[in-house]
TORTOR-374169 format. One record per residue (C-alpha): x, y negated, z. Coordinates in steps of 0.2 Angstrom, whole numbers, plus 5000, padded with zeros to 4 digits. Layout:
residues N
XYZ/...
//
This chain:
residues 614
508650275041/507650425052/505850415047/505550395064/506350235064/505250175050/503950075059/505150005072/506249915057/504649865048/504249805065/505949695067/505749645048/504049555052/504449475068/504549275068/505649165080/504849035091/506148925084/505748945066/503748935070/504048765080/505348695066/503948715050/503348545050/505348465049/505448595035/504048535027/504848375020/506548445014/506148615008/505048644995/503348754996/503248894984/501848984973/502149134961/500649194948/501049364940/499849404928/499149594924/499549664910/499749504899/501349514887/502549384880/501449364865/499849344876/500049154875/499448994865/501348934866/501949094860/501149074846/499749194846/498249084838/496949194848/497449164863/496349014873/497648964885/497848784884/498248764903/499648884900/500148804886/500548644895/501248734908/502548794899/502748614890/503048544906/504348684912/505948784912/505648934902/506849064904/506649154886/507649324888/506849374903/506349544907/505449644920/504949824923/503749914908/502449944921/501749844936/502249944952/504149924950/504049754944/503249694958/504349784970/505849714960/504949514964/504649544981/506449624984/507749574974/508149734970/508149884955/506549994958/507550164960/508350064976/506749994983/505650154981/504150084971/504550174956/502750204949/501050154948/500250304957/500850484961/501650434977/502750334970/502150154971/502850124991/504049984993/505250055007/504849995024/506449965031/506849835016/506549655020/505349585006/505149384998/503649355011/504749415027/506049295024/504949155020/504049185037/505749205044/506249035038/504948965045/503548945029/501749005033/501549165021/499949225007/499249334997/497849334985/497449464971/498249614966/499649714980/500049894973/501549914984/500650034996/498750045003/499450105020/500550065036/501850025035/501549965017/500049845016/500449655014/500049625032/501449745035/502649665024/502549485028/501149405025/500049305038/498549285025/498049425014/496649455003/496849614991/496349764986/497149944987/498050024971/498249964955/496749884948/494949844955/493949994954/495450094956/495050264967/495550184985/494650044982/492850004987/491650114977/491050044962/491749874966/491749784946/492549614947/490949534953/490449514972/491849634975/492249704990/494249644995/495149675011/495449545022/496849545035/496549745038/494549745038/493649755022/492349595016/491249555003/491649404994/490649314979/490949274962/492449334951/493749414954/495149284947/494049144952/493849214971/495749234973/496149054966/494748984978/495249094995/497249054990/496548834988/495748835003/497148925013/498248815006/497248655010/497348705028/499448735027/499548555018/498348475031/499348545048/501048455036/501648665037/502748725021/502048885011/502549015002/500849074991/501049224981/499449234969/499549404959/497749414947/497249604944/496549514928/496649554912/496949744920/495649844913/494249884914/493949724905/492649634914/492349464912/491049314914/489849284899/490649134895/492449174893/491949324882/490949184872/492249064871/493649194864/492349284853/492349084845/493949074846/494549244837/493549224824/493949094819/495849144815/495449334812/495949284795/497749274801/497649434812/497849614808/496149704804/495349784816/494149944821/492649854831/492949944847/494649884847/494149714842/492949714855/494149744869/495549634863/494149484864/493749534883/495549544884/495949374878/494249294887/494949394903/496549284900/495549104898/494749134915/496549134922/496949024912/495648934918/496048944937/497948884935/497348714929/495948724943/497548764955/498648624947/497348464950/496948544966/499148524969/498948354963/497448294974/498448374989/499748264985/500848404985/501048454967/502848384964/503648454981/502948634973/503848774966/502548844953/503249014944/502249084930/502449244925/501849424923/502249584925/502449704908/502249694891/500549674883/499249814882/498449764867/499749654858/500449774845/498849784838/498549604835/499949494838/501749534848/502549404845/503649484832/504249624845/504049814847/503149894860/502049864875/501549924893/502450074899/503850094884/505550024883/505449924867/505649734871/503949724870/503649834884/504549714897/505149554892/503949414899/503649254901/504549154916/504048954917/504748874930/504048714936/504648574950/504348404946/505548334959/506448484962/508448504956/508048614940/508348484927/507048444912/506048544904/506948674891/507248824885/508448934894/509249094883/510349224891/509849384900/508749374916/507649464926/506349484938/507449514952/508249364949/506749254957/507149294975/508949254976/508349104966/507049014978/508149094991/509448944988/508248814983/507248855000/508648885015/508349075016/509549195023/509149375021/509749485037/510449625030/511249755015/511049815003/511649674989/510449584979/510449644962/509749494954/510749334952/510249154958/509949054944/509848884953/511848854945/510848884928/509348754932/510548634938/511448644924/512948664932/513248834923/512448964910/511549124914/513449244912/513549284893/514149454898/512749514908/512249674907/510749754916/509649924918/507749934916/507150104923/505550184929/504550324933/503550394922/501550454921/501450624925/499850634913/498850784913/500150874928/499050954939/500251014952/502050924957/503451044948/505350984947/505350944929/503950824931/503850674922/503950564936/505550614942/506850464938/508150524929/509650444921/509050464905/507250364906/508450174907/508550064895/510149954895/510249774891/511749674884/511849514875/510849564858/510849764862/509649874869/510150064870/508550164876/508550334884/510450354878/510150394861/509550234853/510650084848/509549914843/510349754838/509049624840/509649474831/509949594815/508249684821/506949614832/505649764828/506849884832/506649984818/508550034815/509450144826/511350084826/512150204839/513150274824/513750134816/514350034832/515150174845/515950044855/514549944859/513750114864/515250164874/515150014884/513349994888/513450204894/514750174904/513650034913/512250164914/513550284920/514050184934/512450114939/511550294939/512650324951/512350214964/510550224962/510350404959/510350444979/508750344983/507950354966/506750514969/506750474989/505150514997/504350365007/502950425019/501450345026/501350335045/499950425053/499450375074/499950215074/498950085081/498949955068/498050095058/497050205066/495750275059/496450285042/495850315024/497150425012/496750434994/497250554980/498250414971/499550444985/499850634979/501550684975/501850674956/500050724949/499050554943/497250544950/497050354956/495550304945/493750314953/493350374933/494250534938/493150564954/491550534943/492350664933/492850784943/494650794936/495350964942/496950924951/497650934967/499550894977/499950834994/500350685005/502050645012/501550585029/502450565048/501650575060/502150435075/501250495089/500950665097/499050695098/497550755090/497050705076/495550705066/495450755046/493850695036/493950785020/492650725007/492750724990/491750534986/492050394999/490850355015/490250185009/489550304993/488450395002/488550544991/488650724998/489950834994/489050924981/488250794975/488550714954/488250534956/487250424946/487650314932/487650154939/487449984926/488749854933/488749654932/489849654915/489749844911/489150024915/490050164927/489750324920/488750454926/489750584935/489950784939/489450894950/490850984957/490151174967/491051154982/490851284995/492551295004/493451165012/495451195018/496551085024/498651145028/499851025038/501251085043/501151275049/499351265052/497951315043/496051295042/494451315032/492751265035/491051335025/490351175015/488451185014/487351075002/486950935013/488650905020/489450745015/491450795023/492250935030/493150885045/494550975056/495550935071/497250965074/498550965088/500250885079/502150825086/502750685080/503950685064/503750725044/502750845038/501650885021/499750855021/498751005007/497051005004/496151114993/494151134989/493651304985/492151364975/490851504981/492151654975/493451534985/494351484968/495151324971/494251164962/495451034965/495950944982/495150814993/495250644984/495050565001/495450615019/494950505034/496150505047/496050475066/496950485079/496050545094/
//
């Protein structure tokens, strides 16, 4: 699709028909509403039911009692491309939200996503918690379907977009487009806005669709006093069973459990809240969550390799409880065979009505047949889990980065196999801890699983490494804020990293849609901060926690290049930004900063430009 085009498909994505708003309260009585948690960075082995003795998830627990649990299923090893793989129904190298930072995270605009065909099909849309599919037009939740959003930008709360020094307490979230303070916890804040707005869709008899993704237990692990109480209680009292431990590590993996009780906490706040609306057995509720564990390795894995970011089952397969009192999807039960992520849309797409307007193909499977009991998951299913990876300490863009897809980074997944990164052979019912590589004893099985690689590389290789570009000029954005977690392949998307003054720099893939001038803001810390350009900021003591103090950085140059045009500015002591104004045309075009020091070395680039059109 021409870039240009971009805004006026997302446009047509969004749009709802007058029919479809005027038939939701029919709907409401034959279709069922819909609510999907995803968890942060909680593994398989992160639950009570799972076995894990440290885990204080009783609500969970009996969750998954009362459920269909899908037991081989499996989503991205990293949060970005699982989400972009829920909301889609498609692999990340076809939906373009690859990775969790770099300028990699956008979900293509001119793809249709869970929330657009819900509000197509007449449901009322919202989203509570955690997005990490874009921070800008056309990429924010508002963009992308939903009529209710409250979120925050990037990949966790404090991340470098998001409001400075936000912690998890009285955060700052944005509402609908315009940023608001909100009380309390995080988890506990999303749960309450998503109650409320849901009370209001049961009481006007509208259907729903309620996607309620926690940033919790993302680090940094913050937490109310008496969570982390209750799992210190708890972890001591089976440490016996659990591998030794440092104290720091300790220490973390007990805010890491108590992060987990205090969501654990909100589903069964979320569930009697169902039950007094009267609509708990109408409801699709879908637990899950989005990668392996970041701790579990170190205490319990539930007898699995790997974690977050790595290819060993650890790494991506994840719970998946479905739950539907008087829905078509059988008793509660195991369900084995391979499934996936992608698999959910197609699913409530049957259950729900929903028709999707256009190509490409799913490539997940409806698994209503499989609830129903009408079928199995298909024994021989084969499927590809593939990623981009961090580019770590890269502090420019170069070809060989490591965030560049390539064939090579899958894993492939076939009935007991895994082959990783083409050179590993694992057979998990002879070897769940993947400890033995088989590829030599069994060339056959290898054979076929490369030949699945082959063939699916190649249909995905085309748009796997394609760039997605934020829109500059349009009026459902203007002014703007651009941060450094949007730069090409080089990873700065932590406000820890600013504090630091990490020395990187890249550039922004951006199109502009409107001729004009525009204004550029270049500043290294945020506006709401306050801090000057030179300035180090304080160490600041938090609710659960304290935020480092932070570095001087000597700026005395400030440059900015878009396009063919060039610019720098002297930057005294009490400037707080540098800012420049530029004629530009519409179309594509690469956005550089750099800040220079007195003998106009370069420091690093502008972790945040402010954008107007004029």
């Amino acid at each position: 699709m021409p870039q240009l085009a971009l805004a006026g498909a997302a446009a047509e994505l969004h749009s709802v028909s007058t029919k479809a708003q005027e038939g939701r309260t029919a709907m409401s009585a034959e279709r069922p509403n819909v609510i999907l948690i995803i968890t942060d960075d909680q593994g398989y082995g992160d639950l009570g039911c799972h076995g894990n003795p440290a885990a204080c998830t009783p609500q969970l627990d009996t969750l998954h009692a009362q459920s269909v649990r899908f037991t081989d299923f499996h989503a991205a090893p990293m949060c970005t491309p699982t989400r972009g793989q829920l909301l889609t129904g498609l692999d990340a190298p076809r939906n373009g939200a690859v990775n969790v930072s770099s300028g990699r995270t956008l979900l293509r605009a001119d793809l249709p996503t869970i929330a657009d065909l819900f509000r197509a099909g007449g449901y009322r849309t919202g989203l509570f918690g955690k997005w990490h599919l874009g921070d800008n037009y056309p990429y924010r939740p508002q963009d992308r379907g939903f009529e209710e959003s409250l979120w925050f930008p990037s990949s966790h709360i404090s991340s470098l977009p998001d409001y400075w020094e936000n912690d998890y307490f009285d955060d700052v979230y944005c509402h609908n487009g315009t940023r608001q303070r909100q009380q309390g916890y995080c988890t506990e804040v999303f749960f309450s806005e998503a109650m409320a707005w849901t009370a209001d869709r049961v009481s006007a008899g509208e259907p729903f669709f309620l996607y309620l993704p926690t940033n919790a237990p993302h680090a940094p692990l913050f937490v109310p006093t008496g969570d982390r109480q209750a799992a210190e209680d708890a972890f001591r009292r089976v440490e016996h069973e659990l591998p030794e431990l440092p104290p720091t590590q300790r220490a973390a993996i007990v805010r890491f459990l108590a992060m987990i009780r205090n969501v654990d906490t909100q589903v069964g706040r979320l569930r009697e809240f169902l039950q007094e609306q009267g609509v708990e057995r109408d409801t699709i509720l879908i637990f899950m969550t989005d990668n392996g564990s970041t701790f579990g390795p170190l205490y319990y894995n539930a007898g699995m390799r790997g974690k977050k970011c790595e290819l060993w089952e650890g790494g991506h397969r994840v719970p998946c409880f479905f739950h539907w009192p008087h829905g078509d999807i059988g008793p509660p039960r195991d369900i084995a065979g391979l499934t996936q992520v992608q698999d959910i849309l197609p699913t409530l797409m049957d259950y729900c009505g929903l028709e999707r307007p256009h190509s490409p193909a799913l490539d997940g499977i409806s698994l209503a047949p499989v609830l129903r009991g009408e079928t199995a998951v298909p024994e021989d299913r084969m499927i590809a889990v593939n990623y981009s990876r961090m580019p770590g300490d890269a502090d420019y863009p170069s070809p060989d980065n490591a965030s560049v897809m390539r064939r090579e980074g899958a894993a492939v997944l076939w009935k007991r196999w895994r082959l990783l990164e083409d050179v590993a052979l694992y057979d998990l019912d002879a070897d769940p801890q993947q400890q033995e590589n088989v590829i030599e004893q069994h060339p056959d099985v290898a054979a076929h699983m490369r030949g699945y690689l082959d063939e699916w590389w190649s249909d995905v290789a085309p748009l796997a490494n394609e760039v997605q570009h934020i829109i500059i000029g349009n009026d459902a954005e203007n002014p703007m804020m651009l941060s450094a977690c949007e730069w090409r392949d080089v990873f700065v998307d932590q406000q820890r990293q600013v504090r630091i003054a990490e020395r990187k720099n890249s550039y922004w893939h951006l199109l502009v849609e409107q001729p004009g001038r525009y204004t550029f803001e270049l500043r290294r810390w945020p506006r709401e901060s306050g801090l000057k350009m030179q300035d180090a900021c304080a160490a600041t003591e938090v609710t659960d926690g304290v935020y480092d103090e932070g570095v001087a950085m000597p700026i005395h140059r400030a440059r900015i290049r878009i396009g063919p045009q060039q610019c720098a500015r002297t930057v005294g002591a009490e400037d707080e930004a540098a800012v420049f104004s530029l004629q530009l045309e519409p179309g594509p075009v690469l956005l550089h900063t750099w800040f220079d020091d007195e003998r106009h070395q370069p420091l690093c680039g502008a972790y945040y430009v402010y954008v107007s059109r004029e």
